[in-house]
C-alpha positions as CSV (number, residue, x, y, z in Angstrom):
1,X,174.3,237.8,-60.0
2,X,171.8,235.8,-58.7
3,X,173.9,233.6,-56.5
4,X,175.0,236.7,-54.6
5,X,171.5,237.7,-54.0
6,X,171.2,234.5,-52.7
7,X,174.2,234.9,-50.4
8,X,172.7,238.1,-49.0
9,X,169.6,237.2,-48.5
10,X,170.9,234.1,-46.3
11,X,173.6,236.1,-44.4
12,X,172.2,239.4,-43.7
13,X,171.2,240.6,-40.0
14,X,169.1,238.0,-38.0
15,X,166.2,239.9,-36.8
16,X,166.2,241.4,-33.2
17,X,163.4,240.1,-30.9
18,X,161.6,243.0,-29.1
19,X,162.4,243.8,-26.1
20,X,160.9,243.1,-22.9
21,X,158.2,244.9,-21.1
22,X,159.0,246.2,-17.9
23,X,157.3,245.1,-15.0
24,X,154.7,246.9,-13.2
25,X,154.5,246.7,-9.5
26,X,150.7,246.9,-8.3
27,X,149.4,248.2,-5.0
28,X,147.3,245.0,-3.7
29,X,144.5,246.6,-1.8
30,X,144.1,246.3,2.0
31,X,140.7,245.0,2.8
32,X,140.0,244.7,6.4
33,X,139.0,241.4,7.3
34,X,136.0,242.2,9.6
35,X,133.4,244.3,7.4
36,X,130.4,243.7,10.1
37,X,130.5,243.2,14.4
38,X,127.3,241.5,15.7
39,X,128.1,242.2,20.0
40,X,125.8,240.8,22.8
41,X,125.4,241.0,26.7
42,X,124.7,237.2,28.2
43,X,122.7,237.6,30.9
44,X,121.6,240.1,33.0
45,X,123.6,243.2,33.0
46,X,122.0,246.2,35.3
47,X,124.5,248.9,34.7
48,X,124.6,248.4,31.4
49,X,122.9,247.9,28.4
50,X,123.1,247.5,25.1
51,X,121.7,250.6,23.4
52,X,124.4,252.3,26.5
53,X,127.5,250.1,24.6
54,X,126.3,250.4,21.3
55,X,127.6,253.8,20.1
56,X,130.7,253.7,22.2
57,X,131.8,250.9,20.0
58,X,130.4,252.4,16.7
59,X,132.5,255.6,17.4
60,X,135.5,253.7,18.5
61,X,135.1,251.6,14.8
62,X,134.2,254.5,12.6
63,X,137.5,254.8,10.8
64,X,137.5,251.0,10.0
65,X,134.6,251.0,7.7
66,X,132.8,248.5,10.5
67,X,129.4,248.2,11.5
68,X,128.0,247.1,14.7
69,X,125.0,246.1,16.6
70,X,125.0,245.4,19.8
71,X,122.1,242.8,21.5
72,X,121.1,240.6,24.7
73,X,121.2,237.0,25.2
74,X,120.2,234.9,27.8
75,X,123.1,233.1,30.1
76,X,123.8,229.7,28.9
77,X,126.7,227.5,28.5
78,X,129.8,228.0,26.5
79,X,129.1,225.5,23.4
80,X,125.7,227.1,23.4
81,X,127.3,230.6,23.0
82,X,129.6,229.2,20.2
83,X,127.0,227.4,18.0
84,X,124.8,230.4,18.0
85,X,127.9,233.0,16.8
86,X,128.3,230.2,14.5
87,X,124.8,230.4,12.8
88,X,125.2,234.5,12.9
89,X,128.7,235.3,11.8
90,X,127.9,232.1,9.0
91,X,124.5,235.0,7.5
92,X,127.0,237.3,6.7
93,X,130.8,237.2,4.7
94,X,133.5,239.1,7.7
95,X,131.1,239.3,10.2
96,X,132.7,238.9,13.8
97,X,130.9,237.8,16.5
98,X,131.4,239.3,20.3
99,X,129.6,238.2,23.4
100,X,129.9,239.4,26.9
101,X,129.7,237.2,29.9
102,X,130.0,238.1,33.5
103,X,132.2,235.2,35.4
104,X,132.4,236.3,38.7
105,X,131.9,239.6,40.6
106,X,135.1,241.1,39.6
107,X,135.6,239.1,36.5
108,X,134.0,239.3,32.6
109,X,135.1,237.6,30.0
110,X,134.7,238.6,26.3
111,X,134.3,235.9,23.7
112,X,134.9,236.5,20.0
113,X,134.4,234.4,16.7
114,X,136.0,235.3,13.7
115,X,134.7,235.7,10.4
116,X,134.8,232.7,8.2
117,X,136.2,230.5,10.8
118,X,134.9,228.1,13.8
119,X,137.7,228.5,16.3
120,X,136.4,231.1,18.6
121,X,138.8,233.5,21.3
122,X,138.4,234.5,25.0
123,X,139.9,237.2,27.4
124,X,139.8,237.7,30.9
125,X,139.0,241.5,31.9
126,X,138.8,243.0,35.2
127,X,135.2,244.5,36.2
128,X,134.0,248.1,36.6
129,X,131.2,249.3,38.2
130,X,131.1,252.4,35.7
131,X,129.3,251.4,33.0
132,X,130.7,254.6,30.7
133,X,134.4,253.4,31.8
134,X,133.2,249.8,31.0
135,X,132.4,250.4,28.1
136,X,135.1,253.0,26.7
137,X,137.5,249.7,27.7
138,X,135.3,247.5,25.9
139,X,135.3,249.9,22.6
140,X,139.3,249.6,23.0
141,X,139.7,245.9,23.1
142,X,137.2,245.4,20.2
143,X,138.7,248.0,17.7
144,X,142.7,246.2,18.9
145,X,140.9,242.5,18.1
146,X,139.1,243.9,14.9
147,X,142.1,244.9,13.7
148,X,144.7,242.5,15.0
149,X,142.1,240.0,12.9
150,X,143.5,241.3,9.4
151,X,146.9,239.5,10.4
152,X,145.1,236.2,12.1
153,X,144.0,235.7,15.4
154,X,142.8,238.5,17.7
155,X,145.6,240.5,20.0
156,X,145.2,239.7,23.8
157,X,143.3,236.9,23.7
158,X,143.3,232.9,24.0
159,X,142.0,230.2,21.9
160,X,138.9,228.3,23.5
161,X,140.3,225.3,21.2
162,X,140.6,222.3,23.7
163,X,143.6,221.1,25.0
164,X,144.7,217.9,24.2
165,X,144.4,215.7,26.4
166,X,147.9,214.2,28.1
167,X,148.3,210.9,26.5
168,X,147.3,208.7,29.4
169,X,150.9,207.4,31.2
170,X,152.0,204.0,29.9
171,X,150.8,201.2,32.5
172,X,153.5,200.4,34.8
173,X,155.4,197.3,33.9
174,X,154.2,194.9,36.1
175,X,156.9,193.9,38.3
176,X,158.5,190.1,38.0
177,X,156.7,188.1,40.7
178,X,159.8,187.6,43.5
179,X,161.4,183.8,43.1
180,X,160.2,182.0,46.4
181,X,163.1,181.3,48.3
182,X,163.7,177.6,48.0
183,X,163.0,176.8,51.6
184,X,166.0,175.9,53.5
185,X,167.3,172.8,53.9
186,X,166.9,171.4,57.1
187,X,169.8,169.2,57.8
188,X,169.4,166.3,59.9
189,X,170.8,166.2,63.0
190,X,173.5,163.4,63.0
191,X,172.4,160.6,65.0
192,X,174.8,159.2,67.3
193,X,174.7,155.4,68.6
194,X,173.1,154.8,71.5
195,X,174.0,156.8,74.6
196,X,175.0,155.0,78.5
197,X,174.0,157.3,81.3
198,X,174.5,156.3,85.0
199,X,173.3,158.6,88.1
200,X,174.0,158.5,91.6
201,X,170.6,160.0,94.2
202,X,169.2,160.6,97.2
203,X,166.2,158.1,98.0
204,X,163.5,158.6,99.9
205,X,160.2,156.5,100.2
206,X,156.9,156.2,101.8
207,X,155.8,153.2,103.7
208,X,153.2,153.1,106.2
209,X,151.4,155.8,108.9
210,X,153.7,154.4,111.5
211,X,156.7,154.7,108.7
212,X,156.0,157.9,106.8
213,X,159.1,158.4,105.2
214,X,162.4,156.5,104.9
215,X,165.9,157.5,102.9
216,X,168.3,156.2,101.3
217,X,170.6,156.2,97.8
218,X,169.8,154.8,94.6
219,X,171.7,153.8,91.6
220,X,170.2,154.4,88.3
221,X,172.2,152.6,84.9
222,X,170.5,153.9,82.1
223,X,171.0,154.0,78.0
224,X,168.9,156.3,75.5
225,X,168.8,155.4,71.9
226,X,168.4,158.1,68.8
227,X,164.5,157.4,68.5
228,X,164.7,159.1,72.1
229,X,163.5,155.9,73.7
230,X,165.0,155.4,76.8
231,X,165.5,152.0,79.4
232,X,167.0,151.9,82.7
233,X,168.0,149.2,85.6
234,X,167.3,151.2,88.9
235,X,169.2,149.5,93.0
236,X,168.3,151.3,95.8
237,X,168.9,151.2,99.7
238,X,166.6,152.6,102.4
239,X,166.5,152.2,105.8
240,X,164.2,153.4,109.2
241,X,162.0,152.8,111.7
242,X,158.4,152.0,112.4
243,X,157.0,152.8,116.0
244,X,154.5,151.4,117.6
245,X,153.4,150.4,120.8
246,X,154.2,146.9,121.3
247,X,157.7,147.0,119.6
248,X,159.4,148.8,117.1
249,X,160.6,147.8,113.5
250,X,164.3,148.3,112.3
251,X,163.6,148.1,108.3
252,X,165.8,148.1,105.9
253,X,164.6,147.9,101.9
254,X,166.3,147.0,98.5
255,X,164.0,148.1,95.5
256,X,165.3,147.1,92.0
257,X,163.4,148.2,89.5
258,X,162.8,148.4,85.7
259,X,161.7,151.9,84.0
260,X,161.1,152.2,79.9
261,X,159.8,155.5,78.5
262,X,160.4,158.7,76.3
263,X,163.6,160.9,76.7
264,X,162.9,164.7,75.1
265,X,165.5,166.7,73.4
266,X,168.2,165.8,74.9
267,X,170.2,169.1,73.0
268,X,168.1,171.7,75.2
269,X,169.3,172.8,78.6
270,X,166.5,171.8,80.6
271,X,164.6,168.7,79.3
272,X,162.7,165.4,81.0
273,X,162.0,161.4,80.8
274,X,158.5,160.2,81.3
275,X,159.4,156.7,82.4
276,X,156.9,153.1,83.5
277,X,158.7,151.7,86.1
278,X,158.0,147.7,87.4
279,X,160.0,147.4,90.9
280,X,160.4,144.5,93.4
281,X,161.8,145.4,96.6
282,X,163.1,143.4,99.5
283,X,162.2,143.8,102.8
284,X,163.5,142.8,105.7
285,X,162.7,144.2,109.5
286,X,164.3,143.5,113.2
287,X,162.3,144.0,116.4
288,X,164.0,145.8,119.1
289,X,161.6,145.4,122.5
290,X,159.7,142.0,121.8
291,X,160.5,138.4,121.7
292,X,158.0,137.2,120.6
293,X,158.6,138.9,117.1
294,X,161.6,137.5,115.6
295,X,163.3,139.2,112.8
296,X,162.1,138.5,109.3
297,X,161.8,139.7,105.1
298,X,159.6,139.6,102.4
299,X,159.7,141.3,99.0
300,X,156.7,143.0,97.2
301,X,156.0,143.7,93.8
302,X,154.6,147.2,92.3
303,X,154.1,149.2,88.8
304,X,154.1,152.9,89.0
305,X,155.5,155.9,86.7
306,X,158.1,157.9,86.8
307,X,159.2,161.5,86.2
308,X,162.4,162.9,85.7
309,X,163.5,166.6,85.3
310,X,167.3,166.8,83.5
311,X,169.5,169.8,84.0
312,X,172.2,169.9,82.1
313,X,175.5,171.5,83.8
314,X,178.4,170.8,81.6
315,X,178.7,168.3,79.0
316,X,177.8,164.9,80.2
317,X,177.0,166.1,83.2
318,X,173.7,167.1,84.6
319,X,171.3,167.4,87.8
320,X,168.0,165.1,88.0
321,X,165.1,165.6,90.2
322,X,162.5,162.7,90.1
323,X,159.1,162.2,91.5
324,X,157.7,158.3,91.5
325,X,154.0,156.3,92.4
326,X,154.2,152.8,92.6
327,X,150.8,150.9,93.1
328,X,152.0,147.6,95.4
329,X,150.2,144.0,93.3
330,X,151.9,142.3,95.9
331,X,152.3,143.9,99.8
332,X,154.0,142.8,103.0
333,X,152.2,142.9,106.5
334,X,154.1,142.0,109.6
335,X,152.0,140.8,112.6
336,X,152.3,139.8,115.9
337,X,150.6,137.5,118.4
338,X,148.4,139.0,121.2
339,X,145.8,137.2,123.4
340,X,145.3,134.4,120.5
341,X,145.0,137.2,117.9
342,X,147.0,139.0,115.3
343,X,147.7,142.6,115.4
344,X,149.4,144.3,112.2
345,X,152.6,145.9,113.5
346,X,153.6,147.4,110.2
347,X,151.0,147.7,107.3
348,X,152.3,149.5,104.3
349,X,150.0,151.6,101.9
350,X,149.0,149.9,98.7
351,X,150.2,153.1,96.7
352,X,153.7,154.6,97.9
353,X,155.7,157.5,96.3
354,X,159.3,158.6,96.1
355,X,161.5,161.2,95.4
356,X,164.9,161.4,94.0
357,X,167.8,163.7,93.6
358,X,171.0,163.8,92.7
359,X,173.6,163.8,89.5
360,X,173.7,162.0,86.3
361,X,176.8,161.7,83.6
362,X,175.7,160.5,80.0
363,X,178.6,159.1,78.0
């Protein structure tokens, strides 16, 4: 008998929990978040005032349970304006802080700070000269920014937070400093061996006043080496006649002559020789009226310089004009006997010049 109390005991009903409460869904009261408006005019405003604005907005906020009071302040900078709603909407818990400014003739701008918060809000409104219409649209925009403020920041209007600044543009990479161009390679101009010229010219030479000028040709062998140095062996023949009143001369003259001196570029079309010259010319003359003159020939000796303009025409060949002075060392005089004395039939010049013309081929 007492084991099956035992048994019951152990296996009767397990006891039921009670069950639960159901739940209760509570109103969470709205509480506007702006209990208290402090509102000022900055700077002077003429047509209107603040004991003019002050009820308009205190009607407009009635139903809201919010106070206003509406004062002047003197015009100063924005970050003045902000520290001092700072400092006023800090005395009190949900006060918002309005201020009016006037930015240009047909522009205000109304600032606010919210309650319990540093970042303050601006919006541009067009002027009017009625003050009662001012301030009817001023009651509006407060009570729509009071009560846009229960959700977060005020309808209609911007943050004054500042922009970030761009992040400056990353410096330019400098460019890689351009590779000088190697410098090109002159390449020297091959230099042949040395080069064998020979010309063919008109002569013509000075001699004296009663022999101004006497022509002939003249044979000019010639070489120029690479280092532009050039030598030639110059033959020439001239022939004329000096007057004069007791008889006149048939002369006839050989010069051969010597010339060393500088060739220029020979590759150009139009270049020159600058040339010394030694010469020795033979001379001989014939009388044709007086007997007692007989025929006879000397030779004189002269250094001088030489210039010579080079025209090329085709190839090897090409045109030379030269000019020549030649100061005599050693002269000739031919006299003749008169009344025991000697009078000077032909006297040459100690300095004579020439001129030549003609062709040249250089091999």
């Amino acid at each position: 008998m007492l084991r099956l109390l035992l048994l019951t005991s152990v296996l009767g009903p397990a006891p039921t929990s009670p069950p639960p409460e159901p739940e209760v869904h509570r109103a969470r009261p709205e509480v506007s978040a702006v209990v208290d408006i402090a509102f000022a005019l900055v700077g002077d405003w003429t047509d209107l005032s603040s004991e003019t604005l002050e009820p308009v907005l205190a009607a407009s906020l009635v139903d809201l349970s919010i106070d206003v009071s509406v004062t002047q302040r003197p015009l100063e900078n924005v970050f003045v304006q902000l520290a001092w709603a700072r400092e006023l909407g800090a005395e009190q818990r949900g006060r918002a802080v309005f201020w009016l400014v006037r930015r240009d003739p047909q522009t205000i701008q109304l600032f606010v700070l919210p309650p319990g918060t540093d970042l303050g809000y601006v919006r541009d409104i067009e002027f009017v000269e009625d003050a009662d219409e001012l301030a009817e649209s001023l009651a509006v925009i407060v009570r729509g920014a009071a009560e846009s403020l229960r959700a977060g920041a005020p309808s209609g209007m911007r943050s004054l937070a500042p922009e970030p600044e761009p992040e400056p543009e990353p410096e330019p990479t400098p460019e890689p400093e351009p590779t000088p161009e190697p410098e090109p390679t002159i390449e020297p101009t091959p230099e042949f061996g040395p080069r064998l010229r020979v010309g063919l010219s008109y002569l013509g030479a000075t001699l004296a006043s009663n022999a101004p000028w006497q022509s002939g040709a003249a044979l000019d062998v010639g070489i120029r080496f690479p280092i532009r140095l050039t030598a030639a062996i110059t033959a020439g023949w001239t022939a004329g006649q000096a007057r004069h009143e007791l008889t006149d001369l048939a002369l006839h003259r050989v010069p051969l002559g010597v010339a060393v001196g500088y060739a220029f570029n020979p590759e150009r079309a139009v270049t020159g020789r600058v040339l010394a010259t030694g010469v020795a010319e033979l001379m001989w003359w014939k009388p044709e009226l007086s007997t007692s003159l007989n025929s006879g020939s000397d030779v004189r000796v002269g250094l001088g310089l030489r210039a010579d303009l080079v025209v090329h025409l085709h190839r090897g060949l090409s045109l030379v004009v030269s000019a020549a002075g030649v100061g005599w060392l050693r002269n000739v005089r031919v006299d003749v006997a008169q009344s025991a004395a000697a009078r000077a039939v032909l006297d040459p010049a100690p300095i004579g010049a020439e001129a030549r013309a003609g062709v040249q081929y250089e091999f």
